[in-house]
C-alpha positions as CSV (number, residue, x, y, z in Angstrom):
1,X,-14.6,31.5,34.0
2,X,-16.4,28.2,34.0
3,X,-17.7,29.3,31.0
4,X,-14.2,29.7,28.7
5,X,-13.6,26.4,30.6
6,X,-16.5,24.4,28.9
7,X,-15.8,25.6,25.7
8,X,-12.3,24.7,25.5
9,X,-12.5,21.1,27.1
10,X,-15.6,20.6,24.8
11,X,-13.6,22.5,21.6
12,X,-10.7,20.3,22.7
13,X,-12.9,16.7,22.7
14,X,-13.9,18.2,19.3
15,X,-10.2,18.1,17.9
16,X,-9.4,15.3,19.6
17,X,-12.2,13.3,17.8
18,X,-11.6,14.4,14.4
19,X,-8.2,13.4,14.5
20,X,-9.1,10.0,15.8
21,X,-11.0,9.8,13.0
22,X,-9.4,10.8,10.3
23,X,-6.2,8.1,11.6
24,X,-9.0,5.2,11.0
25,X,-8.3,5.7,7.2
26,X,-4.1,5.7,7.5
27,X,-2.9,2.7,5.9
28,X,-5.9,1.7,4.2
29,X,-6.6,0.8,0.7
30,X,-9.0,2.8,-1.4
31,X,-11.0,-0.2,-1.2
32,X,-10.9,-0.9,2.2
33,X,-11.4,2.8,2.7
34,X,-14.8,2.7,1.1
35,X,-16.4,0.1,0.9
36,X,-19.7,-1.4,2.8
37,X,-18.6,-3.0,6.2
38,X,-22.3,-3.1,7.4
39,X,-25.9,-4.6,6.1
40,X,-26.3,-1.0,5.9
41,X,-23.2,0.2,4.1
42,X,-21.7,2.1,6.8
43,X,-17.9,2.9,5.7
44,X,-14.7,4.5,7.2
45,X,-14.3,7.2,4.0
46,X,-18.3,7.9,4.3
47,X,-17.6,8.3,8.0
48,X,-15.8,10.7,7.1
49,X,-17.6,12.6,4.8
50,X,-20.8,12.5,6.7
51,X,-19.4,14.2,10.2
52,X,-17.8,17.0,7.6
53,X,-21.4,17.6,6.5
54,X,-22.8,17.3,10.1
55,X,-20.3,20.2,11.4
56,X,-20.7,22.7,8.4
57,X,-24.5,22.6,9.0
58,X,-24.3,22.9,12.7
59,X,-21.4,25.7,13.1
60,X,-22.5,27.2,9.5
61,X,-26.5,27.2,9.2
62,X,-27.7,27.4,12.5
63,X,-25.7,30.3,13.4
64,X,-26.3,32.0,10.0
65,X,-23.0,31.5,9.3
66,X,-23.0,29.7,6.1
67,X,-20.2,27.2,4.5
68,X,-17.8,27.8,2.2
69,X,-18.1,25.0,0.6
70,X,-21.3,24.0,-1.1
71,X,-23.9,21.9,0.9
72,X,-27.0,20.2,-0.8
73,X,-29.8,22.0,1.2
74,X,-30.6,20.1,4.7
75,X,-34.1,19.2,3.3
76,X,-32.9,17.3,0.1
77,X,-30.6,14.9,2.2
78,X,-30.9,11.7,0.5
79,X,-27.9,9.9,2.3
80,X,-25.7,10.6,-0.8
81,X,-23.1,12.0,2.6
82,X,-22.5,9.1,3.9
83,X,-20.3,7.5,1.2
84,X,-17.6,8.6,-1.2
85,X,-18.3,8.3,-5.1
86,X,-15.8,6.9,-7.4
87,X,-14.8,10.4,-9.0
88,X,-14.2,11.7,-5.0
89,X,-10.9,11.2,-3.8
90,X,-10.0,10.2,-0.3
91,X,-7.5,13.4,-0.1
92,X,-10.8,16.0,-1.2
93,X,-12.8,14.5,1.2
94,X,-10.5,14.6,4.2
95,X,-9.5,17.7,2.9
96,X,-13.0,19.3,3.0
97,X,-13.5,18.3,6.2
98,X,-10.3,20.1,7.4
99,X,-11.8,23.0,5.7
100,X,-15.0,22.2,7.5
101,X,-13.1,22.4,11.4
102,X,-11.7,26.2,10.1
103,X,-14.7,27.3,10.0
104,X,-16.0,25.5,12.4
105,X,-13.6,26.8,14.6
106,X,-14.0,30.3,13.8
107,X,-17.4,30.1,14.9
108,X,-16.7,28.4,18.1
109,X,-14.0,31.3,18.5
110,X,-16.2,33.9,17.5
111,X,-19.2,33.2,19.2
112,X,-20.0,33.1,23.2
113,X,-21.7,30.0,24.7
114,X,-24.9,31.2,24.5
115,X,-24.8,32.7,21.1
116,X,-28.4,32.2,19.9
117,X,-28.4,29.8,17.2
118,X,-31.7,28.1,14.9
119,X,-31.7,24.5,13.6
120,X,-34.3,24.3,11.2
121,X,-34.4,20.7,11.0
122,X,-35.1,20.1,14.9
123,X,-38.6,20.1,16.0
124,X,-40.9,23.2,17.8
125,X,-39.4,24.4,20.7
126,X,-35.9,22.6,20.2
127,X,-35.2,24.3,17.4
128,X,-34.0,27.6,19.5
129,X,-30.8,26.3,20.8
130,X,-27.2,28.4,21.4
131,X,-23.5,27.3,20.8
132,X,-23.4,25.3,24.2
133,X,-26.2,22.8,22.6
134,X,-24.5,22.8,19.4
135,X,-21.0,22.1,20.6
136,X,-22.3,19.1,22.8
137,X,-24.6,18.4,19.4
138,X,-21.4,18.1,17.6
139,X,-19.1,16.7,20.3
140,X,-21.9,13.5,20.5
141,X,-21.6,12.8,16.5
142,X,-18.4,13.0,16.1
143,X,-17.6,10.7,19.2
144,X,-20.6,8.6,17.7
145,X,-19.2,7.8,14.6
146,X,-15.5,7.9,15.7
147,X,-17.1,4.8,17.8
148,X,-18.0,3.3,15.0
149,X,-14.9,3.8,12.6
150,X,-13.2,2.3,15.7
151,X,-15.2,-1.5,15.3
152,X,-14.8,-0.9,11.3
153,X,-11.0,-0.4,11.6
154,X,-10.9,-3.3,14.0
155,X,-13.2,-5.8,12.1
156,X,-10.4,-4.9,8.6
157,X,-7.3,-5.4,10.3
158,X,-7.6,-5.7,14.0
159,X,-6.4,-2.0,14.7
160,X,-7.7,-0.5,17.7
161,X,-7.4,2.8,19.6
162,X,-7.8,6.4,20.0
163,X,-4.7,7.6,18.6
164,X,-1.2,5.8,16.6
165,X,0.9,6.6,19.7
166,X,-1.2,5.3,21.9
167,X,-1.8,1.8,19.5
168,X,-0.1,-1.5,21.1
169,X,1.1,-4.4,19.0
170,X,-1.9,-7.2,17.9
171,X,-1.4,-10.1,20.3
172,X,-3.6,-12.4,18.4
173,X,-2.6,-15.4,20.6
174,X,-3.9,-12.7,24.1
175,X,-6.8,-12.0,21.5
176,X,-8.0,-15.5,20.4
177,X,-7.8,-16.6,24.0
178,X,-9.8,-13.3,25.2
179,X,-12.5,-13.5,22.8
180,X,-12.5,-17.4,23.7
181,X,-13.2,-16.6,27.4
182,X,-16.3,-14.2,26.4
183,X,-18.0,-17.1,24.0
184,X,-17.4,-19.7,26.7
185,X,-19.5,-17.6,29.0
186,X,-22.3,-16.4,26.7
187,X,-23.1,-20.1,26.0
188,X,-22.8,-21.0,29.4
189,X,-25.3,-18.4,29.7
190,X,-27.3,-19.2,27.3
191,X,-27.6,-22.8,28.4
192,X,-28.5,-22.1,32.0
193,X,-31.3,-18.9,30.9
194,X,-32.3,-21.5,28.0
């Protein structure tokens, strides 16, 4: 019993997440959608992309249960996952990885908690893992990144929050004075520590 439990409230986080971060991307320009919002090019769309290629490997490869949809092979990653070219569109990617959480979820569905599974990529003996692992693999990155779409969405427009119903008007008068308070005491702070 505990066991159907922790695969549905960790399956569950699992949606829950993707959605979350798929809504980072409504409204958007295609430019805003893609382009670098970090020294190290970290964008919403690439987001995106990159947790689509993180779940086919993990509920595909590692249960020998192989993705539709072609993947470069794990040891040839050059990063090129992590941001959309200019002949991908925002509606294949998103639309891949809703591809991606079918299948996904079929394994999930399909396969009991301690379904034996093999990530090659892992290190000697972690490499022998079973769905539990995987799921809380998964659950991590996607929460991860969902995190980090949430400060890139914020940092374009000021848009916060986990989902659009749960999203409360910009104050930016509450905000100004907020982030006002936190400066005041980092220099005071750094004054008396400096």
């Amino acid at each position: 019993m505990i066991e159907e439990f922790a695969k549905d409230d960790l399956h569950g986080r699992l949606r829950r997440d993707r959605e979350a971060l798929l809504w980072k991307l409504d409204g958007l320009s295609e430019y805003d959608a893609r382009r670098p919002l970090t020294a190290t090019g970290t964008n919403l769309l690439g987001l995106v992309k990159h947790v689509a290629a993180v779940e086919a490997r993990y509920f595909g490869e590692v249960f020998d249960r192989p993705s539709p949809q072609p993947l470069p092979r794990w040891q040839d990653h050059d990063g090129s996952d992590l941001w959309a070219t200019g002949d991908e569109t925002r509606d294949q990617i998103i639309e891949s990885y809703r591809r991606t959480w079918e299948h996904s979820d079929a394994t999930i569905n399909e396969l009991p908690l301690d379904a034996p599974g093999h990530v090659p990529w892992w290190p000697e003996p972690y490499s022998h893992t079973n769905l539990f692992a995987i799921m809380v693999h998964v659950l991590s990155e996607s929460v991860r990144h969902a995190g980090h779409a949430d400060i890139l969405r914020e940092g374009l427009d000021g848009r916060t929050g986990l989902r659009a119903e749960h999203e409360q008007r910009i104050d930016e008068e509450a905000r100004a004075a907020y982030c006002t308070k936190i400066e005041e005491a980092a220099r005071s702070a750094a004054s008396v520590k400096g």
